[in-house]
ZAKE-807845 format. One line per 10 residues: number of its first residue (from 1); for each residue x, y, z of N, C-alpha, C. Coordinates in pm, whole numbers, plus 32768, in hexadecimal, padded with zeros to 4 digits. Example, Ala and Ser with C-alpha at 12.3 -4.5 7.8 and 13.67 -1.06 7.14 Angstrom:
2
1> 8527/7DC7/830C/84CE/7E3E/830C/8528/7EB6/830C; 8505/7F1F/82C4/8557/7F96/82CA/850A/8003/8313
//
This chain:
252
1> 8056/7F8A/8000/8000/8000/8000/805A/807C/8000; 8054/80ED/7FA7/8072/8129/7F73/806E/81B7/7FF2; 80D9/8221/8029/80A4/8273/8066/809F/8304/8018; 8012/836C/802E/8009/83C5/7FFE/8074/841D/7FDE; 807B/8469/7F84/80FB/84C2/7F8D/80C4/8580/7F8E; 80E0/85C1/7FEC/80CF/860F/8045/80CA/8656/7FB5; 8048/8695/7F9D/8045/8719/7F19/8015/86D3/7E9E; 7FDA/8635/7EBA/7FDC/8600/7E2E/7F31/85CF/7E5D; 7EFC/85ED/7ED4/7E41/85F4/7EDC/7DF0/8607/7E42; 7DDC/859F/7E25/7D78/85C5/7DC8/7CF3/8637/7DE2
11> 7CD8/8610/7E41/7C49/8665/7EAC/7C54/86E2/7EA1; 7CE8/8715/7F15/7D15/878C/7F12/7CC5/87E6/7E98; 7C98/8855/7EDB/7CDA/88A7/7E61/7D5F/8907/7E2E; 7D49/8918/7D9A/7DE8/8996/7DC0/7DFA/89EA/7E1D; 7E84/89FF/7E15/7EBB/8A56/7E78/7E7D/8AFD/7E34; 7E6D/8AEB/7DCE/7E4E/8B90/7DB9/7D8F/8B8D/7DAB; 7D55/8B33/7DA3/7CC0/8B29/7DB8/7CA9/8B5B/7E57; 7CF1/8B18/7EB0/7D02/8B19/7F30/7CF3/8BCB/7F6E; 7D6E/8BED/7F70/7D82/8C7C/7F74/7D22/8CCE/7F2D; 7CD3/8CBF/7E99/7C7D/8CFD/7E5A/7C00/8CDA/7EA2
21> 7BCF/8C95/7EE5/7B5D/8C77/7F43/7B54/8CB9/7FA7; 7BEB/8CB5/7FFB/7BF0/8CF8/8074/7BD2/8D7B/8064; 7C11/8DDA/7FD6/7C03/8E66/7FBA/7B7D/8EA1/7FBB; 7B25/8E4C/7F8D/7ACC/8E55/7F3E/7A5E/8E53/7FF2; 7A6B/8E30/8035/7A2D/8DFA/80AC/7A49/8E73/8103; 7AEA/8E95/8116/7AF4/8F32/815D/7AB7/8F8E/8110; 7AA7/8F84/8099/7A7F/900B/801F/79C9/9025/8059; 79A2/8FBE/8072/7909/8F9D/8081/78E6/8FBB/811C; 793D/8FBE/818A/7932/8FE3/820C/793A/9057/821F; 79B1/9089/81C3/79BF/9109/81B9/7943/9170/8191
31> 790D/9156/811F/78C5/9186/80FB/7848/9170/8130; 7800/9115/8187/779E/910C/81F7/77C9/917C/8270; 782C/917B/825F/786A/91B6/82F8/7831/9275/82E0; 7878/9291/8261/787F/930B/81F5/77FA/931F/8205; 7755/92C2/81E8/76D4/92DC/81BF/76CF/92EA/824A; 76E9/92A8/82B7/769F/92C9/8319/76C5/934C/838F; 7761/937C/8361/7756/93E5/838B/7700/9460/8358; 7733/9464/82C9/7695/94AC/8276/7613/9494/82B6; 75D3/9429/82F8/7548/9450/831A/7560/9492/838E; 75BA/9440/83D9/75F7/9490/8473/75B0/9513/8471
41> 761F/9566/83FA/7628/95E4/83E5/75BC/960A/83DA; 7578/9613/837E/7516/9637/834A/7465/9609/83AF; 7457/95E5/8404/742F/9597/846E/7477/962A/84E3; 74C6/963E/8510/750D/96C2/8562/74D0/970E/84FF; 74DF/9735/84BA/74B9/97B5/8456/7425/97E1/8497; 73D5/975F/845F/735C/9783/8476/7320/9798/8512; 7383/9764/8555/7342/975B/85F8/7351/97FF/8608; 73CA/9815/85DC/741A/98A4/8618/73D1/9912/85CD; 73A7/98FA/8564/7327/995D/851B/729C/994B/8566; 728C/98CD/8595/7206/98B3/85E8/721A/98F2/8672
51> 7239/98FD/86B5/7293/9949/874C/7285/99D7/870F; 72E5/99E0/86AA/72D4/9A90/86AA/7248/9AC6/8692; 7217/9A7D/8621/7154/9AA3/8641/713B/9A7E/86A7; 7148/9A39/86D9/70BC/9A69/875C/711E/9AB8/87B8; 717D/9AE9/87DD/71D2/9B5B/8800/7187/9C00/87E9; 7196/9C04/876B/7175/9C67/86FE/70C4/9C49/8729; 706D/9C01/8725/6FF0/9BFB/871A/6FBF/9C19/8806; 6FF4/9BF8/8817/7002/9C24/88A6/701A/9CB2/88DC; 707E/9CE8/8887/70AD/9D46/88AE/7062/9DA4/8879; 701B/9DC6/87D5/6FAD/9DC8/87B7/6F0F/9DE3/8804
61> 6EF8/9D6C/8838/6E98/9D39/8888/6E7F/9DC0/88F0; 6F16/9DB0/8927/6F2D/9DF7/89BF/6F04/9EA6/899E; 6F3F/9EC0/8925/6F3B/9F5C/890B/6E94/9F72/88AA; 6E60/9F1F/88A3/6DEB/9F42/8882/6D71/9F5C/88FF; 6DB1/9EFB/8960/6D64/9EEE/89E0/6D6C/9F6B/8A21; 6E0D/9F9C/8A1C/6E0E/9FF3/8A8B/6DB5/A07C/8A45; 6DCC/A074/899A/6D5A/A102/8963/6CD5/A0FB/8995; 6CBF/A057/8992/6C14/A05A/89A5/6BEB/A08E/8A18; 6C6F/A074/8A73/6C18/A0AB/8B32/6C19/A135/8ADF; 6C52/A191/8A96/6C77/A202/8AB4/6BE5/A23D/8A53
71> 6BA5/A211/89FF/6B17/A210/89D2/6ACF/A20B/8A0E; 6AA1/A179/8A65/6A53/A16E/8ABC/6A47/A20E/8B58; 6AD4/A215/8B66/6AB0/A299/8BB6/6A92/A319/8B89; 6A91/A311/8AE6/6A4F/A379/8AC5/698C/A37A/8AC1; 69AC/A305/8A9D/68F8/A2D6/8AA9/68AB/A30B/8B42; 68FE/A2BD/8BA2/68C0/A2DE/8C0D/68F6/A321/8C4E; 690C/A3BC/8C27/692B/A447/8C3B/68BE/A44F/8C05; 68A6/A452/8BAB/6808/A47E/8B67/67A1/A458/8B92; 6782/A3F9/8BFB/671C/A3D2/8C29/66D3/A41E/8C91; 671A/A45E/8CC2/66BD/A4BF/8D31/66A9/A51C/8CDD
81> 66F8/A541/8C7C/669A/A5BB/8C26/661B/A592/8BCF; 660B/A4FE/8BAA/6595/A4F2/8B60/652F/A4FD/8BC1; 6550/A49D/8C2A/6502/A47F/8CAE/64A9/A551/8CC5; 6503/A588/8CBA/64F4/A5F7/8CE2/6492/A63A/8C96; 64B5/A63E/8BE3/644E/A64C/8BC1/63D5/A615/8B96; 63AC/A57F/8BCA/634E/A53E/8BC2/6315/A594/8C28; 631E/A59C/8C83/62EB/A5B4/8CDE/62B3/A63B/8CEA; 62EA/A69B/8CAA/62D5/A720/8CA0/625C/A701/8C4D; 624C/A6AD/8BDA/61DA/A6A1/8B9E/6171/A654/8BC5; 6187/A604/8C20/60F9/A5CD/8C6E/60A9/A611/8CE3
91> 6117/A647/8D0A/60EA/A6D7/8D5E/608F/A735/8D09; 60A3/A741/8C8F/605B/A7C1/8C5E/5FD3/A769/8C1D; 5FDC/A6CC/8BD0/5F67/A696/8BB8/5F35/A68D/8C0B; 5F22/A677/8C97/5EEA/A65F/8D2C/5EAB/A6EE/8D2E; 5EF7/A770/8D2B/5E8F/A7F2/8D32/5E2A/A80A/8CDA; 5E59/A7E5/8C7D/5E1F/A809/8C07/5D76/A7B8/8BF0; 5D9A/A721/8C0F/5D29/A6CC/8C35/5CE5/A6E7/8CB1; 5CF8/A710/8D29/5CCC/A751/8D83/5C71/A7EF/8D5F; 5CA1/A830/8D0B/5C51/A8C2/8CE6/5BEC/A882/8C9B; 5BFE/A83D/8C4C/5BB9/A81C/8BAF/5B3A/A7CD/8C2F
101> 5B2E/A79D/8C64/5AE7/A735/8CA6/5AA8/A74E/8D44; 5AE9/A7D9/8D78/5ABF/A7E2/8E06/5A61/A868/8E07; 5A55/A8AD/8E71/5A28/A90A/8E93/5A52/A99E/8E9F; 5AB5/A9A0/8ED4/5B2C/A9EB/8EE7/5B6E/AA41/8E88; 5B4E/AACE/8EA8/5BAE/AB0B/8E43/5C11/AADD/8E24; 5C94/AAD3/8DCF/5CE8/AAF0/8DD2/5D4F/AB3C/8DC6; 5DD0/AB77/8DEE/5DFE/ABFA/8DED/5E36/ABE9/8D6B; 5E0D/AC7B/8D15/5E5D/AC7C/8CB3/5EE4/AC35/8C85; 5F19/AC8B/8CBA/5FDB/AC64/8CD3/5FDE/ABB3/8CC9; 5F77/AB87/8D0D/5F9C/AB07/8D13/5F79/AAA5/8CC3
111> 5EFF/AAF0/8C75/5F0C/AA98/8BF4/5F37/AA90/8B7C; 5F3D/AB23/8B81/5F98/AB70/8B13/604B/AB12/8B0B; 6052/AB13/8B82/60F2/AAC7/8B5E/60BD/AA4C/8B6F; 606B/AA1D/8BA2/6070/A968/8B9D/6059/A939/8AED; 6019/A9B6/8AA4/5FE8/A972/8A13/6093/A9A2/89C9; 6108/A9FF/8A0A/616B/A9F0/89CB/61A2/A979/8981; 61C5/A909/89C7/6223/A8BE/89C8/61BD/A839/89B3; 616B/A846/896A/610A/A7C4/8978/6139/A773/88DC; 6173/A7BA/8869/618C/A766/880D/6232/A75F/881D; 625E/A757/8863/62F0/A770/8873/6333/A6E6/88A8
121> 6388/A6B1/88B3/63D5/A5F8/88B0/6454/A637/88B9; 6482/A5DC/8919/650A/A5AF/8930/6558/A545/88E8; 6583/A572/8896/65DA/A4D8/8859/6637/A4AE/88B6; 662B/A44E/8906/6648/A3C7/895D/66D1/A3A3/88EE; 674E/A3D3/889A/6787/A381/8875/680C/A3B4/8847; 6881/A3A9/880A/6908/A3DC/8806/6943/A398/87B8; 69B2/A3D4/878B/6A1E/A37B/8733/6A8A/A30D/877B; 6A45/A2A3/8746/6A89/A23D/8759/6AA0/A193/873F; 6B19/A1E2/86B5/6B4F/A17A/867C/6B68/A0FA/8699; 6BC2/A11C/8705/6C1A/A043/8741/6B69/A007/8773
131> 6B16/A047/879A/6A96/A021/87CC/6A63/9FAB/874C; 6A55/A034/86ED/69F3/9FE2/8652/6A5F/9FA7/8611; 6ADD/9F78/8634/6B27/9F22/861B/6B20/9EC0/864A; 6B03/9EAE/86C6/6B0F/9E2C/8723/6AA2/9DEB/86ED; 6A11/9E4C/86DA/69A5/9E0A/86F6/6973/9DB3/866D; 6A01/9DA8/860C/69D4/9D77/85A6/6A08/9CCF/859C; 69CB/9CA6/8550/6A0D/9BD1/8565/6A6C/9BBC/8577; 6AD4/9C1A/853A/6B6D/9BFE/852B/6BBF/9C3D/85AB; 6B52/9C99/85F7/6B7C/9CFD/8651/6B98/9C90/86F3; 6B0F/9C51/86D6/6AC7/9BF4/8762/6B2C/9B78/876E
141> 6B6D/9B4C/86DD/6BD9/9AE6/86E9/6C3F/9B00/86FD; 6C68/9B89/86F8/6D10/9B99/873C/6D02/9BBB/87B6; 6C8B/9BB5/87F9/6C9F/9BC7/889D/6CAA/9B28/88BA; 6CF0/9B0F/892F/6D0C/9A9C/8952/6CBA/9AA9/89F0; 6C9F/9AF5/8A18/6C6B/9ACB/8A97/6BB4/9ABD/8A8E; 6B85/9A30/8AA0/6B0B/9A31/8A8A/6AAB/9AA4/8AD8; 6ADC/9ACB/8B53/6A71/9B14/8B8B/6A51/9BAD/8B6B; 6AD3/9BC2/8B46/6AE5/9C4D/8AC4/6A65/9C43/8A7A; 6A70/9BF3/8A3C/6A59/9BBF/89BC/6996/9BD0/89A9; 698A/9B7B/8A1D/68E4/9B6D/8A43/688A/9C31/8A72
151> 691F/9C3A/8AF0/68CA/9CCB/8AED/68F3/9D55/8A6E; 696B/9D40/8A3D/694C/9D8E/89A4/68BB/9D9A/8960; 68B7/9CDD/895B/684E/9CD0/88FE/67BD/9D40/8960; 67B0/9D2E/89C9/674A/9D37/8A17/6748/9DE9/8A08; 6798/9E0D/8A0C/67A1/9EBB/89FE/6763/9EC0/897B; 67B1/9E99/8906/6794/9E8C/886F/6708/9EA1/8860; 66E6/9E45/8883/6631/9E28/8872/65F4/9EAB/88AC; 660E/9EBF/8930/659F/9F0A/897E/65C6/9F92/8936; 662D/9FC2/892A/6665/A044/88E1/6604/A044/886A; 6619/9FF5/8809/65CA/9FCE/879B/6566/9FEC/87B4
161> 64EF/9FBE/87FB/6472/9FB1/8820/646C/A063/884F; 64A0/A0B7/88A7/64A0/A110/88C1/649D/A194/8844; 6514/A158/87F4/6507/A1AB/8797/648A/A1A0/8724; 6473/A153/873C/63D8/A125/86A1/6380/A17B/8706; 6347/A159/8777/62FA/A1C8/87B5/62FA/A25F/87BA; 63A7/A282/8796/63BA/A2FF/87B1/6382/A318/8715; 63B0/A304/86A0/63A2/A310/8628/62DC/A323/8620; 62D0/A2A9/866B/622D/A2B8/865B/61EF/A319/869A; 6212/A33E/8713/6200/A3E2/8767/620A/A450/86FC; 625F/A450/8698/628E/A4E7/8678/623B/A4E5/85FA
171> 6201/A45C/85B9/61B7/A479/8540/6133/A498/8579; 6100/A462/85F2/6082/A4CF/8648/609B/A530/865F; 610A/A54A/8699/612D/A5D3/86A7/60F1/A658/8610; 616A/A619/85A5/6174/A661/8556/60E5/A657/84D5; 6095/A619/851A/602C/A5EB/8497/5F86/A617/84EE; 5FA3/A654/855A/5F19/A62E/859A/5F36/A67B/8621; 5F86/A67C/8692/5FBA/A6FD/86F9/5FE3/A761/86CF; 6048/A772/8652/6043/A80B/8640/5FE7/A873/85F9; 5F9B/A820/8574/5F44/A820/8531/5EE2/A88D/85BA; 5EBF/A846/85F3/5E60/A86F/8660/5E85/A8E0/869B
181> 5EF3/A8CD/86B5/5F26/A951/8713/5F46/A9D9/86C3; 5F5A/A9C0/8671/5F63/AA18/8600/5EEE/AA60/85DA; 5E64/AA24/85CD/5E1A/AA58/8585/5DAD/AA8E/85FA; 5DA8/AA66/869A/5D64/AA9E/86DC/5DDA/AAAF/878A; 5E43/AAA4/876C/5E81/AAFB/87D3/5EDC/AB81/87B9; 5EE2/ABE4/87DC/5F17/AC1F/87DF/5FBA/AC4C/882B; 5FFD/AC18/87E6/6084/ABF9/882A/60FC/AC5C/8843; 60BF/ACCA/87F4/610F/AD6D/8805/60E6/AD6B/88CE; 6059/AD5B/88EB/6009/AD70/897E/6062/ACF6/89D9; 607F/AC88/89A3/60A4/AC0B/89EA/613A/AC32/89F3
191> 618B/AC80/89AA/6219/ACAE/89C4/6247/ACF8/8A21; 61D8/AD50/8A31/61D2/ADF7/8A84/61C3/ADA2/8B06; 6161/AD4C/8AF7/614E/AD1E/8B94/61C8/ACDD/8BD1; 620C/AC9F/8B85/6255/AC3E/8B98/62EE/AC78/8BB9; 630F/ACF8/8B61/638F/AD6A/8B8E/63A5/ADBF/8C25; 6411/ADA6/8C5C/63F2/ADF2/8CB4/63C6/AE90/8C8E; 6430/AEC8/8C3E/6400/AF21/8BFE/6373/AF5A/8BA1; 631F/AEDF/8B87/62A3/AEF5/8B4D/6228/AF62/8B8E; 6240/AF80/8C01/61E2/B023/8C1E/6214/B07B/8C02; 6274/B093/8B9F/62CB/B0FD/8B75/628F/B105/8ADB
201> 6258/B08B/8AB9/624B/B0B3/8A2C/61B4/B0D7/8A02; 618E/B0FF/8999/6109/B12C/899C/60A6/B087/8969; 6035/B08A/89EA/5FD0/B027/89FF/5FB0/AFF5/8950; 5F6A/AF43/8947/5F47/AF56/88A6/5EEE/AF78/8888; 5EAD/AFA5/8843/5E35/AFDA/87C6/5DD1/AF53/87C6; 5E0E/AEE3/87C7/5DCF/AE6B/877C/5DC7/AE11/87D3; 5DCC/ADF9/8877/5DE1/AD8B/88CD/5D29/AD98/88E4; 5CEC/AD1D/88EA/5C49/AD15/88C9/5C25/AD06/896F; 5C92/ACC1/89A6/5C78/ACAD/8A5C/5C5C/AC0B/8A5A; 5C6E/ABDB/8AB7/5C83/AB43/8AC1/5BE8/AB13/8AB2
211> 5B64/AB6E/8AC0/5AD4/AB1F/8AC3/5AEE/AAD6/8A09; 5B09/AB4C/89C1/5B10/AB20/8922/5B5C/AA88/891B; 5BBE/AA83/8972/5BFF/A9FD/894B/5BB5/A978/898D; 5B63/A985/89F6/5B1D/A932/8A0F/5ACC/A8BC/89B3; 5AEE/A85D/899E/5A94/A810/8913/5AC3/A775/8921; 5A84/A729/88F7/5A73/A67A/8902/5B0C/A687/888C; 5B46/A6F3/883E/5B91/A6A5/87D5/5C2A/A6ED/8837; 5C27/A74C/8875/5C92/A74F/88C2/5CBC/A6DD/8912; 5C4D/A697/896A/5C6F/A66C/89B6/5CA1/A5CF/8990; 5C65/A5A5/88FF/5C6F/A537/88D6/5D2E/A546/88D7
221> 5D77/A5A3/8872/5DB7/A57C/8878/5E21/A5C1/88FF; 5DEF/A5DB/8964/5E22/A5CA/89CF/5E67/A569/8A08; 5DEE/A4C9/8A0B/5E0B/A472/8A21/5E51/A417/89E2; 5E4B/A43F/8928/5E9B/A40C/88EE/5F4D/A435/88D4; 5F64/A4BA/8911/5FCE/A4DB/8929/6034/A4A9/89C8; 5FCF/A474/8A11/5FE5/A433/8A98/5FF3/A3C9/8A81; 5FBB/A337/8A1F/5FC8/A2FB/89F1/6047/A2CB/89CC; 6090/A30B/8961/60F2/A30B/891A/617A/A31D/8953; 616D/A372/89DF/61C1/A3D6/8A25/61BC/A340/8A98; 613C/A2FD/8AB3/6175/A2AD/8B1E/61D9/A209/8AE0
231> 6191/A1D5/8A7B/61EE/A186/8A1F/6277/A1D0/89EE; 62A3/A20B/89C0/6329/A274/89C2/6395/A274/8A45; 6340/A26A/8AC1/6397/A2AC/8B26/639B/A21A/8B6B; 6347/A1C1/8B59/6349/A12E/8BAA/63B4/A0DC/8B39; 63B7/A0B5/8AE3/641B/A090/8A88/64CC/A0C4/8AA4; 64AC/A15B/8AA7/6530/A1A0/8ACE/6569/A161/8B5A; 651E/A163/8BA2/652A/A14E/8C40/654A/A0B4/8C3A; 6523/A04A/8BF9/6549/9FC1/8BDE/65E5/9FDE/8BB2; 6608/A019/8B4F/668E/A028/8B0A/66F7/A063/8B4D; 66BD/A0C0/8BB0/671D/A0DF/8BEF/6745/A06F/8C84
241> 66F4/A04B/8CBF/6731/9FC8/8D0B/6765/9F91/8CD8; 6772/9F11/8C65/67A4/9EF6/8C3C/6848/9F0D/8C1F; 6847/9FAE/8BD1/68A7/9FE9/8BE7/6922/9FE4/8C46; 6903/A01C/8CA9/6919/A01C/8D42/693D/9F8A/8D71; 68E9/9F38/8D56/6916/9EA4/8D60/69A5/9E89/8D1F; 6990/9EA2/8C7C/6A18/9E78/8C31/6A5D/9EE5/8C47; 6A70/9F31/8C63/6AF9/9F9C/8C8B/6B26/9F50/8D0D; 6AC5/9F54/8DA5/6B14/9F0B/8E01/6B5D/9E9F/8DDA; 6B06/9E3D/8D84/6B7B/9DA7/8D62/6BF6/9DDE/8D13; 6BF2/9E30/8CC1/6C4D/9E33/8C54/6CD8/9E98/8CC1
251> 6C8F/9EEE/8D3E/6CFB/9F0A/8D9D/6D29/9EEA/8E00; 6CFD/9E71/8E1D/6D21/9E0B/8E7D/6DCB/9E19/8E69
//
């Protein structure tokens, strides 16, 4: 029996097949190695672009918040002045329905200025942008804190609702209260009363005296100006709690 001779393996393969396998095997690790730092990379890329947005969308977030308190306290700065002049005008529908309906003279002076200010409105409202920004779909999704989020919405609405009333006040106003006042008050007489200076100026020619204004169509829209004035000022008064609510959270 014959012994092998060392390099003469039929099996074997060549010596240069050999080495061309091995190359070919680092060439292929290599280049796995090469693809997977590329996703590595690119994988960091995107995290580190994902981090800086919500960085950037936070920081964002934060400086829109801090404008909105600074809106909201303009809002409710304004609230004791609407409050104020609601009130100045339910005071004067209250006299006014009281003369029209009682016994009782009433003193000139005092009705003369109560019919001043009877088609007259407070616009309840101000500039503000980051507000009608927030309150839009795209606005409500870059806030991240849900409870923000709920009482925004909750201001949104009642504000809303406030303002369609106010809009609807001023087309009574302007279609049907001044109409009226115009054509049977005399408002040169309702000024004089109303100036401190008005006994200085000469009395009017044309004031008929409060019996003339007495009538079922004054008083109708009396009540329909009380009406309008109490939906207006109850809506407002919803919006501003609210308010007050999301400013405390948002200054926590």
């Amino acid at each position: 029996m014959s012994t092998p001779v060392a390099g003469n393996d039929p099996d074997a393969p060549p010596p240069g097949r050999a080495e061309s396998g091995r190359g070919t095997g680092r060439r292929l690790r290599g280049l796995v190695l090469e693809g997977l730092v590329i996703v590595a990379s690119i994988l960091l890329a995107f995290a580190i672009d994902a981090a800086w947005d919500q960085q950037r969308d936070r920081k964002q977030e934060e400086r829109l918040l801090e404008q909105l308190v600074g809106e909201l306290d303009l809002y409710i700065r304004l609230g004791p002045v609407a409050r104020q002049s609601a009130e100045r005008v339910e005071s004067d529908v209250t006299l006014l329905l009281d003369a029209i309906h009682g016994s009782e003279r009433l003193d000139d002076r005092a009705w003369q200025r109560a019919l001043l200010f009877l088609d007259r409105s407070y616009q309840f409202s101000a500039a503000t942008p980051v507000f009608d920004r927030l309150t839009t779909e795209d606005g409500f999704n870059a806030i991240s804190d849900p409870e923000v989020r709920k009482l925004l919405a909750d201001v949104a609405s009642y504000l809303g609702v406030a303002r369609r009333f106010e809009e609807l006040q001023d087309q009574f106003l302007a279609t049907q209260m001044s109409p009226w006042l115009n054509r049977n008050v005399d408002r040169y007489a309702a000024q004089r009363a109303n100036d401190e200076d008005g006994a200085d100026r000469p009395a009017s020619r044309f004031d008929p005296g409060f019996d003339a204004l007495r009538s079922r169509e004054l008083s109708n829209l009396l009540i329909e100006r009380r009406k309008w004035l109490y939906l207006v000022t109850m809506f407002r008064s919803q919006a501003l709690e609210r308010m007050e609510e999301l400013r405390e959270v948002l200054t926590d």
